[in-house]
MIROSE-732652 format. One record per residue (C-alpha): residue in three letters; z, x negated, y. Coordinates in steps of 0.1 Angstrom, whole numbers. Example, Ala and Ser with C-alpha at 12.3 -4.5 7.8 and 13.67 -1.06 7.14 Angstrom:
# residues 2
NODE  rest     pz     px     py
NODE   ALA     78   -123    -45
NODE   SER     71   -137    -11
//
This chain:
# residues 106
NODE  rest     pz     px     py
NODE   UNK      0      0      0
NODE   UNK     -5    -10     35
NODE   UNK      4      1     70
NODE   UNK    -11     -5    106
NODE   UNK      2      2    139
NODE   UNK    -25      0    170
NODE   UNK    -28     11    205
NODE   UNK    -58     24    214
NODE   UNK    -70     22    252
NODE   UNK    -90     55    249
NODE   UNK    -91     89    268
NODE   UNK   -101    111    234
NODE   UNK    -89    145    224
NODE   UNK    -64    152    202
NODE   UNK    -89    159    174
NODE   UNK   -110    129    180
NODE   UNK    -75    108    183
NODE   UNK    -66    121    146
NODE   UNK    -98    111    134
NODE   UNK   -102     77    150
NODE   UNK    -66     70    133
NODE   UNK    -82     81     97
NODE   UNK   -112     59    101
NODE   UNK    -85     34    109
NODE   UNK    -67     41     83
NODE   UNK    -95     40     57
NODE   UNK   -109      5     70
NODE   UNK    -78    -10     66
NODE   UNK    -77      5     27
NODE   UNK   -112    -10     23
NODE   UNK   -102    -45     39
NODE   UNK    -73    -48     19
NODE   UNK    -92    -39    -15
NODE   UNK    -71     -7    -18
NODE   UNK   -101     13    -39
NODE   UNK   -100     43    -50
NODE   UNK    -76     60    -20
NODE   UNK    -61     94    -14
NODE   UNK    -56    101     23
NODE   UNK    -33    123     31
NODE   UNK    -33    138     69
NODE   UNK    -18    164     87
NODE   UNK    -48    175    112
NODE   UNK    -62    203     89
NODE   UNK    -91    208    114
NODE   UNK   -101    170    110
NODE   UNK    -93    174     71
NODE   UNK   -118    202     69
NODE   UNK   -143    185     90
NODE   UNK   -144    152     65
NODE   UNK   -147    176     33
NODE   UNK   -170    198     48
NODE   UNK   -200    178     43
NODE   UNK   -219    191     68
NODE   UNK   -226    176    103
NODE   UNK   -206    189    134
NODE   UNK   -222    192    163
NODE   UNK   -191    180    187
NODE   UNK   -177    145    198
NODE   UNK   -158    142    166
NODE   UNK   -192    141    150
NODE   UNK   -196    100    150
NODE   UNK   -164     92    137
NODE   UNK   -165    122    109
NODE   UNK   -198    109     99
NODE   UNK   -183     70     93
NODE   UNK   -153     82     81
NODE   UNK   -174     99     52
NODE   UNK   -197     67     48
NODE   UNK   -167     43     41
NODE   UNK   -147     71     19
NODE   UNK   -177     72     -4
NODE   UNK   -182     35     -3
NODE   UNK   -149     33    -17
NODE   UNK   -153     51    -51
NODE   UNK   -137     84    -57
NODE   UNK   -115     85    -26
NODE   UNK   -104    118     -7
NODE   UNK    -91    135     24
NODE   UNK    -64    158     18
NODE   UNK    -46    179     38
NODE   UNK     -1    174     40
NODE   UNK     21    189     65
NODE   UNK     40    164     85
NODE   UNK     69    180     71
NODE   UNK     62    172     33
NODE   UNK     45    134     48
NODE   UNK     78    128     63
NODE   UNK     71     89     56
NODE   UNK     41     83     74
NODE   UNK     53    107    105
NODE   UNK     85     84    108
NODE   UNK     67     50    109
NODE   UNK     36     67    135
NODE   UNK     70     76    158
NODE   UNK     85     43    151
NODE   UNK     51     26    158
NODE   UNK     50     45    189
NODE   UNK     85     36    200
NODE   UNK     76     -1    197
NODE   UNK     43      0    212
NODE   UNK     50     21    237
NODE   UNK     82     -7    243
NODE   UNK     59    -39    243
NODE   UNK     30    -26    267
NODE   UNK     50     -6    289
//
């Protein structure tokens, strides 16, 4: 398992800011050799839009589509949908990441 904690110096929705943190997530399982992976998110709406398979026509599109390239690339992986309350793990160490990010950049 692996974990990553990044600022992002970006004005995006809250949609587009879920997504862009999956993709992140996913490269970092592909970098570190973590193949086949179950991803499991609370955004439903951007949970949806990965399984879907078809194109969306809104600025989520870009990072949906590479999101679905590098999931495939990785052999068998999905996108599932948790609520933050039963992924109580990876909600405490986003807060916690916050917490010292937002501490070290001010």
């Amino acid at each position: 398992m692996a974990v990553s904690a990044q600022r992002i110096q970006a004005s995006y929705s809250p949609q587009v800011a879920e997504a862009v943190a999956l993709l992140r997530g996913i490269i970092l399982a592909a970098e570190t050799g973590l193949s086949p992976i179950v991803v499991e998110s609370d955004p439903l709406g951007v949970v949806n839009l990965v399984n879907a398979g078809s194109s969306c026509s809104t600025e989520i599109r870009l990072v949906i589509d590479d999101i679905r390239d590098l999931s495939q690339g990785l052999g068998g992986s999905q996108v599932l949908h948790v609520s933050r309350k039963a992924n109580y793990v990876p909600h405490f160490l986003s807060k916690m990441a916050w917490t010292l990010i937002s501490t070290a950049f001010g």
